[in-house]
C-alpha positions in Angstrom: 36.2 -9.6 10.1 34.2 -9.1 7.6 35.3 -9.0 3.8 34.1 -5.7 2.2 34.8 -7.5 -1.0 32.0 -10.0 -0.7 28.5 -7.9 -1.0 26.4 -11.4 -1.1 26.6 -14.3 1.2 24.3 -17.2 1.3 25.0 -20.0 3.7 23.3 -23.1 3.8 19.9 -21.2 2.8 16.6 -23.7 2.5 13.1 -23.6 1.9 10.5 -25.7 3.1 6.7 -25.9 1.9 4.5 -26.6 4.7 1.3 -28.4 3.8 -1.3 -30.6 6.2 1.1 -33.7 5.9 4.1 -31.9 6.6 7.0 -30.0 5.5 8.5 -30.6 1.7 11.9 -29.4 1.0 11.5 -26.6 -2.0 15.3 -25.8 -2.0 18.2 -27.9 -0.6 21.1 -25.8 1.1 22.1 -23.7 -1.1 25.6 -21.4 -0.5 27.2 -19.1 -3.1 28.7 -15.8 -2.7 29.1 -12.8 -5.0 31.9 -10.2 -5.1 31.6 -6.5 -6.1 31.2 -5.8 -10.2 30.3 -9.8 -10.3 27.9 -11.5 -12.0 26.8 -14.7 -11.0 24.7 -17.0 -13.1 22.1 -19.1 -11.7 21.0 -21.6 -14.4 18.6 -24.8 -14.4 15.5 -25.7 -16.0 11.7 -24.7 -15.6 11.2 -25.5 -11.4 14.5 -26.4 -10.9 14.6 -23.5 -8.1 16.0 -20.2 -9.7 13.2 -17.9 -9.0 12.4 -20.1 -5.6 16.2 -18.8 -4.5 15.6 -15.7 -5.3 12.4 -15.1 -3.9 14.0 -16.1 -0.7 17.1 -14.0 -0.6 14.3 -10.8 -1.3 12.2 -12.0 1.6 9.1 -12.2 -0.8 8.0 -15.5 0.3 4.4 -16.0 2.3 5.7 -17.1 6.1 2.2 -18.9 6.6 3.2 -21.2 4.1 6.6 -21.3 3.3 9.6 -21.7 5.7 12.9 -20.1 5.3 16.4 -20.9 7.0 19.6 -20.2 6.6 22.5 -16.9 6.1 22.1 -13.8 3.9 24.4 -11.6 4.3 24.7 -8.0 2.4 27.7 -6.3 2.7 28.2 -8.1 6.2 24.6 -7.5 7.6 22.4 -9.9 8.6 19.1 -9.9 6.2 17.5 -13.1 7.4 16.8 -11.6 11.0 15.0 -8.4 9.4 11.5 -7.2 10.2 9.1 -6.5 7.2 10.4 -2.9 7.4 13.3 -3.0 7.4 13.8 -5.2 4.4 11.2 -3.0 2.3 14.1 0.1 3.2 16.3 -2.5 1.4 14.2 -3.5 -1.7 14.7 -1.1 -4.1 17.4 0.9 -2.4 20.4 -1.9 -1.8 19.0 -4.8 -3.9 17.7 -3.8 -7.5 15.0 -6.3 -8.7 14.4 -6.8 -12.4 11.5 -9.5 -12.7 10.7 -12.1 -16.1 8.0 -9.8 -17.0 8.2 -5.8 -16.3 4.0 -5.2 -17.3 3.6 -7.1 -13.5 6.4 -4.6 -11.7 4.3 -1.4 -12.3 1.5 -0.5 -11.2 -1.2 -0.1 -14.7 -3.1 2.7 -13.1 -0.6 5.0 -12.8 2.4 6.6 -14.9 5.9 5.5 -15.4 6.9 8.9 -14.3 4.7 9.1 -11.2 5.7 5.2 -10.4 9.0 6.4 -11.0 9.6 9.5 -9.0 7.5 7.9 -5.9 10.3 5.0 -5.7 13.1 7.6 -5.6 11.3 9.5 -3.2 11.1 6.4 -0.7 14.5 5.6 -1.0 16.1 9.3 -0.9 15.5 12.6 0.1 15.1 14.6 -3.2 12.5 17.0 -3.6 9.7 16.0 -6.6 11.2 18.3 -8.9 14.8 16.6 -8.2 13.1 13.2 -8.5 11.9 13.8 -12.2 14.8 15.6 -13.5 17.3 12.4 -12.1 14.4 10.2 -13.5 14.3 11.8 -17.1 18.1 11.9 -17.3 17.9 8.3 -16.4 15.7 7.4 -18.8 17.4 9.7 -21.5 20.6 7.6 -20.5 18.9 4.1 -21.3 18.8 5.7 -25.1 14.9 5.2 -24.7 12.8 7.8 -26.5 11.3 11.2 -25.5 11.7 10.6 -21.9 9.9 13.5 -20.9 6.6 12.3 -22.3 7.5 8.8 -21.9 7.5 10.0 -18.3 3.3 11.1 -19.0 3.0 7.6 -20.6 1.2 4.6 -18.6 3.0 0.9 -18.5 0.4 -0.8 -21.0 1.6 2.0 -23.7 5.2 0.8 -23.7 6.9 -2.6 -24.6 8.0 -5.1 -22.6 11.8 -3.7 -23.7 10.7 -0.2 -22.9 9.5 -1.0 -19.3 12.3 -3.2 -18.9 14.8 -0.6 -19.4 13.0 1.7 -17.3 13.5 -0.7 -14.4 17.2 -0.8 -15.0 16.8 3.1 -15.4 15.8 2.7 -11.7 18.2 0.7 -10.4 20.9 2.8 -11.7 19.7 5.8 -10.3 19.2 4.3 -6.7 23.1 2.7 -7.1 22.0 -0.7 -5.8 25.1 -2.9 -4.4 23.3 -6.2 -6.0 20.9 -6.5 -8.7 18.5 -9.6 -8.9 17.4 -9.9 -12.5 15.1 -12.6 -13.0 14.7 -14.0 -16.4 15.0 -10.2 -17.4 15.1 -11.4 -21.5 12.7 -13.9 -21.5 10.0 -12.5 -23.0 11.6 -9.9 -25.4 12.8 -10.1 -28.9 16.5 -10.2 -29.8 17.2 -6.8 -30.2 15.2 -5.7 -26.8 17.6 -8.5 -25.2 20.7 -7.0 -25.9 19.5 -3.6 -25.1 18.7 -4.9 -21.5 22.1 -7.2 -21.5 24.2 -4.3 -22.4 22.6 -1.4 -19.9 22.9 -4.5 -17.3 26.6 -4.6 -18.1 26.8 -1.1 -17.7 25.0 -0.9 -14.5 28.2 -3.3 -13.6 30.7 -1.2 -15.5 30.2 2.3 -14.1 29.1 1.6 -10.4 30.6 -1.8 -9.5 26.8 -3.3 -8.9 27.0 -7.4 -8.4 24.6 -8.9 -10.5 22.7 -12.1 -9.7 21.4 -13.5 -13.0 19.1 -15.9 -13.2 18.5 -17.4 -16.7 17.8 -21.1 -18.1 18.7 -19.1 -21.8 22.6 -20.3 -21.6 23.8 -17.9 -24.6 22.6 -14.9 -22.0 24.9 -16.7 -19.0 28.0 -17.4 -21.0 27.8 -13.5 -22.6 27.6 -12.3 -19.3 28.5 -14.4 -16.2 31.7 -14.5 -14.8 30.7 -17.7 -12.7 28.1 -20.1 -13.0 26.1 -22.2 -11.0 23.7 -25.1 -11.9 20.7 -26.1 -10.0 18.8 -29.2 -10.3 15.4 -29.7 -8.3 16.7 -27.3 -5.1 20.0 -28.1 -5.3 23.0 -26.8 -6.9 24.5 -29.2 -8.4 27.6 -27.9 -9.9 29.4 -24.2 -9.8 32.5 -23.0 -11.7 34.0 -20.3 -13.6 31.8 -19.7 -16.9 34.9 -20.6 -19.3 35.3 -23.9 -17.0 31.7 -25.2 -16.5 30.9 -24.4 -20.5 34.2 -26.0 -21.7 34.5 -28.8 -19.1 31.2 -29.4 -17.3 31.6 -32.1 -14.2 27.9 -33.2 -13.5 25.5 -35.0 -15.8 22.9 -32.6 -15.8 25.4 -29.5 -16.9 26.5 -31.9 -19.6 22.5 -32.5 -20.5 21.7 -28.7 -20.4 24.8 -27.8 -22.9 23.9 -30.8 -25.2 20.2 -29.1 -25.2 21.0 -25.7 -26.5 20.9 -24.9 -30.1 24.2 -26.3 -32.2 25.8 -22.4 -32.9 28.5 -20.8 -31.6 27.4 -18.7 -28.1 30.9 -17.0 -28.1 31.0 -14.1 -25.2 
């Protein structure tokens, strides 16, 4: 029987590099699950496997040269046996994705709008005219400036907080069941990042989306995780509530991490 509430379940998910001496193990197995409205932190330095994992879990990996094993469940189904297809139906639609740096996510030659009301298109069956309206409401919604000509506007004229809000605009107009955000603060200034951390918690708030967070910025994971996981060179090597792995971290590398942040107070 399957639990409805558990909308992610990884089991024992690896990845393997295949080069002309052999396989090399990119990610140990790796098992977590997320319930609905939760958001899990995935945390670890530069190439400790955060964007590896989630690469995987999206299906975005090259087959010829990488090999993937393992459970992924979404609300109960079976991604893992999927044709190309099938998870492309899924992208965008069931799993939001909100990647380190928004310039790469749009296409430059054409407009936000246009970008915008295509991906709504694929995943539903409004009319254009529908599609813009629910996109300019969207954007309107995401406090983000004359959305209506913002809509006219192509992705090298906005910030990187500007088109990083417009991919959360997306994702709450499609009503993902999981959001992926991927270093989704790295590159902005503080303000931008709490705009993008509170429309995330939102996008939690209102329709119950599960959020996987991957972030080596600690302040951003103990603000918004409600559990946490560590991962060290493929591995995870520890996982606990946020309260109990910032206030009584286990494993030598948590302990390393925390010591490494600046000495302020995170708070949540």
């Amino acid at each position: 029987m399957v639990d409805a509430a558990k909308v992610l379940e990884v089991q024992d998910l690896q990845v393997r590099l295949r080069t002309a001496e052999g396989s090399v193990p990119l990610l140990e197995p790796v098992n977590f699950e997320l319930k609905k409205g939760q958001v899990f932190g995935l945390v670890g330095e530069s190439g400790s496997g955060k964007t590896v994992t989630c690469n995987a879990l999206l299906q975005l990996l090259d087959p010829r040269r990488m090999e993937v094993s393992g459970s992924i469940r979404l609300n109960g189904r079976e991604l893992s046996s999927l044709s190309g297809e099938e998870m492309r139906r899924i992208r965008g639609k069931d799993i939001g994705f909100i990647v380190q740096n928004p310039m790469n996510a749009f296409t430059p030659v054409y407009t936000v709008g246009s970008q915008f009301i295509e991906t709504l298109r694929t995943h539903t069956g409004m009319s254009k005219g529908q599609a813009r309206e629910q996109a300019i409401a969207a954007l309107a919604d995401m406090n983000l400036p004359e959305p209506a000509k913002l809509m006219k506007r192509y992705p090298f004229q906005l910030s990187g907080g500007m088109l990083q809000r417009v991919m959360i605009a997306i994702s709450m107009c499609l009503r993902p069941a999981l959001v992926i955000a991927d270093e989704p603060t790295t590159a902005l200034d503080v303000v931008n990042q709490l705009n993008v951390l509170r429309e995330l918690d939102r996008l939690r708030t209102e329709y119950g989306t599960s959020i996987l967070l991957i972030s080596h910025d600690l302040g951003v994971i103990s603000q918004m995780a409600d559990e946490v996981a560590v991962m060290q060179k493929g591995c995870i090597v520890e996982q606990a509530d946020v309260y109990q792995l910032f206030d009584e971290p286990r494993h030598e590398y948590t302990r390393m991490l925390l010591h490494a942040r600046p000495s302020m107070s995170l708070g949540r």
